[in-house]
N, CA, C and O of each residue as an XYZ file, in Angstrom:
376
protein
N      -9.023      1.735     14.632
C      -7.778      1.582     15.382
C      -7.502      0.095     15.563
O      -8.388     -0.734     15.772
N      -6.418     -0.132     15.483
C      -6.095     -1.552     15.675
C      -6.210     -2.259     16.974
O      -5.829     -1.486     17.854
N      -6.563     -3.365     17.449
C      -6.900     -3.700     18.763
C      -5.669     -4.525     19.478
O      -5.794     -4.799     20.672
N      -4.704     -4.851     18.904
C      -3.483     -5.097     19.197
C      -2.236     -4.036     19.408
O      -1.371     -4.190     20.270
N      -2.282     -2.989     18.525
C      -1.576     -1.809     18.844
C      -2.310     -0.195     18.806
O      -2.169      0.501     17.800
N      -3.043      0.266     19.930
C      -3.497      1.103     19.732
C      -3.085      2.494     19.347
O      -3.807      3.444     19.045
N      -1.558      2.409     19.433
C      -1.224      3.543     18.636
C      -1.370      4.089     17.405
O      -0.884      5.135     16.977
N      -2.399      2.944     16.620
C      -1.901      2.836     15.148
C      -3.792      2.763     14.900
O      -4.700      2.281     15.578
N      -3.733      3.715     13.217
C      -5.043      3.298     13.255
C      -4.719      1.976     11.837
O      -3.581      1.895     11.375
N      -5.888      1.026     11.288
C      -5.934      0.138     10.073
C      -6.445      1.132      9.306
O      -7.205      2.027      9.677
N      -5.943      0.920      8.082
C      -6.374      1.842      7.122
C      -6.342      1.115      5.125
O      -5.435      0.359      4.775
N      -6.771      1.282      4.751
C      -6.394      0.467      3.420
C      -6.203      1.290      2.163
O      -6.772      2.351      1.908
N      -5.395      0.703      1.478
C      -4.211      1.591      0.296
C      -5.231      0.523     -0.891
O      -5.212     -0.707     -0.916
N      -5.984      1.355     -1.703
C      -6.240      1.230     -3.064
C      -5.208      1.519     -4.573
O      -5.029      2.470     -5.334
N      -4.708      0.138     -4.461
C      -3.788     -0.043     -5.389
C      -4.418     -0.079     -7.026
O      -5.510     -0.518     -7.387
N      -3.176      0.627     -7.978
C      -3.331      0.352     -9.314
C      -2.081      0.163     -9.627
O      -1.079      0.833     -9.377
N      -2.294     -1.230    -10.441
C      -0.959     -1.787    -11.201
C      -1.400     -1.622    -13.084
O      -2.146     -2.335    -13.754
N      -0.631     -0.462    -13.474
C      -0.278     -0.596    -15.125
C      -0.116     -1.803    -15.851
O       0.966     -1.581    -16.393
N      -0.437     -2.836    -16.194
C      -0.217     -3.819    -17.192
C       0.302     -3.396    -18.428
O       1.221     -4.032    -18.944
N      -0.249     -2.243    -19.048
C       0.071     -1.877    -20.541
C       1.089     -1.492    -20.536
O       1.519     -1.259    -21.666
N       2.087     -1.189    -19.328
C       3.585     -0.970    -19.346
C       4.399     -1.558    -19.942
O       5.317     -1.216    -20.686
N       3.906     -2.795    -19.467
C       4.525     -4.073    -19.835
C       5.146     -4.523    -19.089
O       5.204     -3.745    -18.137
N       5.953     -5.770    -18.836
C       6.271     -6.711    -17.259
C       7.993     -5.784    -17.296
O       8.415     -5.283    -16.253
N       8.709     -5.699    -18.469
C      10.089     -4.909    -17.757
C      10.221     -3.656    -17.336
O      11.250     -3.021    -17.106
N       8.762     -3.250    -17.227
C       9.347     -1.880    -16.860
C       9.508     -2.172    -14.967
O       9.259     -3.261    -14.450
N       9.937     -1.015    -14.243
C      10.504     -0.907    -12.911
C       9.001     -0.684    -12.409
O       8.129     -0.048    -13.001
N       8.865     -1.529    -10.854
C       7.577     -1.465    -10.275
C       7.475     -0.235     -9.784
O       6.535     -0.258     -8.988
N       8.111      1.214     -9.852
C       7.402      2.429     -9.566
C       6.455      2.957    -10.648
O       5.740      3.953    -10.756
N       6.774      1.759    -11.501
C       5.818      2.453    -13.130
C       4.599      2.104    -12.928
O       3.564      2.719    -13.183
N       4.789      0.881    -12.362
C       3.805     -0.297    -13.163
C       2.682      0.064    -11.483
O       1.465     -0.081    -11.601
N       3.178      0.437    -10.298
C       2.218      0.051     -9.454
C       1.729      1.907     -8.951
O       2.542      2.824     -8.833
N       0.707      1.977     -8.808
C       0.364      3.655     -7.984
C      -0.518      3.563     -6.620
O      -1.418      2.725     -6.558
N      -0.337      4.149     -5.886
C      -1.476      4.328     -4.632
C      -2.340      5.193     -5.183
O      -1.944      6.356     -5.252
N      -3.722      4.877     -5.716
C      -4.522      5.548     -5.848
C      -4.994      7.046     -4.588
O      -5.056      8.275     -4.608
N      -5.287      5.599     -3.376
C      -5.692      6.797     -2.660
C      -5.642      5.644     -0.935
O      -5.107      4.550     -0.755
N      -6.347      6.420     -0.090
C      -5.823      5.549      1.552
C      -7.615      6.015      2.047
O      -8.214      7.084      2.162
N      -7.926      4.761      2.205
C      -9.619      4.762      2.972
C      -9.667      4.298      4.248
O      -8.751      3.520      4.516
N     -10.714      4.605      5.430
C     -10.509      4.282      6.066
C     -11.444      2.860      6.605
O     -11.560      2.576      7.797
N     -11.948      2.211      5.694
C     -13.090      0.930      5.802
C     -12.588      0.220      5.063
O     -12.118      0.720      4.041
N     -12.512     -0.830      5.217
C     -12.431     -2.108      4.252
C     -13.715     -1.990      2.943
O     -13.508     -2.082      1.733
N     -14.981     -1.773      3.599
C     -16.082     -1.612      3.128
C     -16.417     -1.104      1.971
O     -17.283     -1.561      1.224
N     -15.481      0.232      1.709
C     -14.805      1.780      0.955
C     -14.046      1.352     -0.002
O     -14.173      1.745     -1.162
N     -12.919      0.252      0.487
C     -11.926      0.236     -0.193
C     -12.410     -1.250     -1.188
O     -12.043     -1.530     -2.329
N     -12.969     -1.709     -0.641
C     -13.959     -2.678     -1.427
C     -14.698     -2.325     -2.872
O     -14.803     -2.757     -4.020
N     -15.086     -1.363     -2.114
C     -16.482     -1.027     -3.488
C     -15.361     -0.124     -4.268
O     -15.172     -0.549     -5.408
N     -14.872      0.586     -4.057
C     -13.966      1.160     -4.891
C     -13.085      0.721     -5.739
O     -12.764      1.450     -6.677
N     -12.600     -0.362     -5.612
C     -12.122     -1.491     -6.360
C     -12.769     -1.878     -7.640
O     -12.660     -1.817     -8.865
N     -13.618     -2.378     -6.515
C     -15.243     -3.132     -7.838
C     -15.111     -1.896     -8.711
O     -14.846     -2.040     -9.905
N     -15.260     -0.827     -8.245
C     -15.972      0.513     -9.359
C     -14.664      0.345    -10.013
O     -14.588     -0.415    -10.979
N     -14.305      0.564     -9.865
C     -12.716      0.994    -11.012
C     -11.902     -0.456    -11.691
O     -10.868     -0.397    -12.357
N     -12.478     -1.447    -11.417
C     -11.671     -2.590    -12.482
C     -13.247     -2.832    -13.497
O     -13.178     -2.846    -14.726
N     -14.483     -2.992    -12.815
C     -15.063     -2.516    -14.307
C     -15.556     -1.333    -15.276
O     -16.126     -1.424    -16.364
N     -15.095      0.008    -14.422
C     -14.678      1.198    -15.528
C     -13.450      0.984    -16.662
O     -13.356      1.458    -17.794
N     -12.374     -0.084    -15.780
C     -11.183     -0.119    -16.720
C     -11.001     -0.950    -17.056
O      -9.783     -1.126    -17.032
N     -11.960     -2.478    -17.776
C     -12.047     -3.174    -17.858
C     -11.512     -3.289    -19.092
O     -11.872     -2.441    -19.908
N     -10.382     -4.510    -19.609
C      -9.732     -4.962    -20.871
C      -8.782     -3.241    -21.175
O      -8.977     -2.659    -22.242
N      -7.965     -2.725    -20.270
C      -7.413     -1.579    -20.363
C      -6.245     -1.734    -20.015
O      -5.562     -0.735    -19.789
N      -5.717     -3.001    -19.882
C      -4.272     -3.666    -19.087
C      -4.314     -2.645    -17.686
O      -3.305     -1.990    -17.424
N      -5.361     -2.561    -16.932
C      -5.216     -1.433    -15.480
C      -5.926     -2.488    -14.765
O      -6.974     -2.999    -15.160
N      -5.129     -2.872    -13.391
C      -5.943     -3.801    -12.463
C      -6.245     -2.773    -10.795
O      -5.536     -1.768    -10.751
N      -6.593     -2.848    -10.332
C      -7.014     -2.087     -9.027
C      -7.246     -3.577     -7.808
O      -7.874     -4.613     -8.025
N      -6.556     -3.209     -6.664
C      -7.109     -4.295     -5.504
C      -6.562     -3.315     -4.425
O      -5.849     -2.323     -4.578
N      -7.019     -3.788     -3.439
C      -6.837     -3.042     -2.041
C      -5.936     -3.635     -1.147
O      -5.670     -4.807     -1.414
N      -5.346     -3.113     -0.077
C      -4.284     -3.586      0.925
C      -4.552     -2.850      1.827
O      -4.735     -1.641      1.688
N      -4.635     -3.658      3.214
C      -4.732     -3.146      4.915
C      -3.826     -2.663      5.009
O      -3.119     -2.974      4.051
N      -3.031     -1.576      6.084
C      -2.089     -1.064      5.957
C      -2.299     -0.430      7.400
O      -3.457     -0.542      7.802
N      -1.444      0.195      8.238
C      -1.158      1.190      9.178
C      -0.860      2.443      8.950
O       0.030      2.676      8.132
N      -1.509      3.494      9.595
C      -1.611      5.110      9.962
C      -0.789      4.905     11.206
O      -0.992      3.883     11.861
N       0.138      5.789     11.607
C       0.802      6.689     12.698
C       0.229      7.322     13.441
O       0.917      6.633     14.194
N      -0.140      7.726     13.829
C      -0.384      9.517     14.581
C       1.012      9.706     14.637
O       1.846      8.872     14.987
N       1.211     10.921     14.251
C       2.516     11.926     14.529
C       2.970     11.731     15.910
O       2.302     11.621     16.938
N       4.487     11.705     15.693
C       4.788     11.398     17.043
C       4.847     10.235     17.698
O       5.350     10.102     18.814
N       4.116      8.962     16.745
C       3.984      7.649     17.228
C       5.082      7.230     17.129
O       5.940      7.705     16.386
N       5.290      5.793     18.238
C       6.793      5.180     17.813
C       6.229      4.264     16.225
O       5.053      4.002     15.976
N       7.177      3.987     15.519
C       7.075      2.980     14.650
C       8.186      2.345     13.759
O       9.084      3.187     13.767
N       8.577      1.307     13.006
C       9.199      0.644     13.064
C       9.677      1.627     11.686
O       8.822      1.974     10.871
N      10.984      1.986     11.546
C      11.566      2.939     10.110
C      12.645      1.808      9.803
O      13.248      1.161     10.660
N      12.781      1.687      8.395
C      13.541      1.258      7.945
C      14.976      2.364      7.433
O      14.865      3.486      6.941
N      16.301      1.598      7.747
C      17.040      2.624      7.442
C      17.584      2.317      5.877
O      17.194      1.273      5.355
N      18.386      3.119      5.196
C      18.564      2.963      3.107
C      19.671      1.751      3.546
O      20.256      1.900      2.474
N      20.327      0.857      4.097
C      21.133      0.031      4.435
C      19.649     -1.065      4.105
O      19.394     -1.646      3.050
N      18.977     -1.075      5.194
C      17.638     -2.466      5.102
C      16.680     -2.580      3.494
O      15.899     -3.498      3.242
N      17.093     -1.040      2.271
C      16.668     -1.353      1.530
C      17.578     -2.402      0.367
O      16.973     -3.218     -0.329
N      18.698     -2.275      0.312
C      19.307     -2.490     -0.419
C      19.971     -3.909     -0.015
O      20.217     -4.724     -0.904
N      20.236     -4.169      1.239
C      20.953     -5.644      1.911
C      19.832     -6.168      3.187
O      19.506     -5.658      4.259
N      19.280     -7.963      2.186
C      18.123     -8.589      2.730
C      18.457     -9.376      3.828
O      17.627    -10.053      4.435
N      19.653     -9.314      4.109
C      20.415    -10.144      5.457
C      20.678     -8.417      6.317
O      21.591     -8.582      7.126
N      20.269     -7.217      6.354
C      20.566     -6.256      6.866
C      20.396     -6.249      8.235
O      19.987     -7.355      8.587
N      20.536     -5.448      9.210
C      20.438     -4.830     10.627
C      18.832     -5.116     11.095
O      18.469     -5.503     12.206
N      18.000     -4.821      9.955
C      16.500     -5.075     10.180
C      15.915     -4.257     10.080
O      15.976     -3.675      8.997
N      15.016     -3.729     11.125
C      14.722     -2.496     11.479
C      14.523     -2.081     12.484
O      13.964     -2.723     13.373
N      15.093     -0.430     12.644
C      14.968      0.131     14.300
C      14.234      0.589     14.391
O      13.779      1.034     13.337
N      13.395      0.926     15.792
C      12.810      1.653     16.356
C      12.686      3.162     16.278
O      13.636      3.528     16.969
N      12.035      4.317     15.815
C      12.409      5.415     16.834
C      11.145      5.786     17.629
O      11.198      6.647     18.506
């Protein structure tokens, strides 16, 4: 749980980015969430394991901290206006 907002737990997103796509394709191609751990520790070694299983395979793997909800939590939603315009409203609350 985070010690600044306890509503929220830290959690980390094990990323894979496609290289063999190639650089024009659209980043829903090229990037995947493998999977969501709950240790740095986890998301560490899991990394390690999977960039030298896929080593010289144009496939890279790294990890990112990230926030969990609990249902029901407040948290910050972006509305389809804040995706598209970078001077937008921001984001609200619910």
């Amino acid at each position: 749980m985070s010690r600044r907002h306890k509503e929220r737990d830290e959690v980390y997103a094990v990323l894979r980015w496609d290289g063999f796509h190639g650089v024009a394709s659209e980043p829903e191609v090229l990037v995947t969430v493998k999977e969501i751990v709950r240790s740095q520790e986890l998301a560490e070694a899991e990394v390690t394991r999977l960039n030298a299983l896929n080593e010289g395979k144009g496939i890279y793997y790294w990890w990112q901290s990230t926030r969990l909800f609990p249902e029901g939590a407040r948290r910050a939603v972006m509305t389809p206006d804040d995706v598209f315009d970078p001077v937008g409203p921001g984001l609200a609350l619910r």
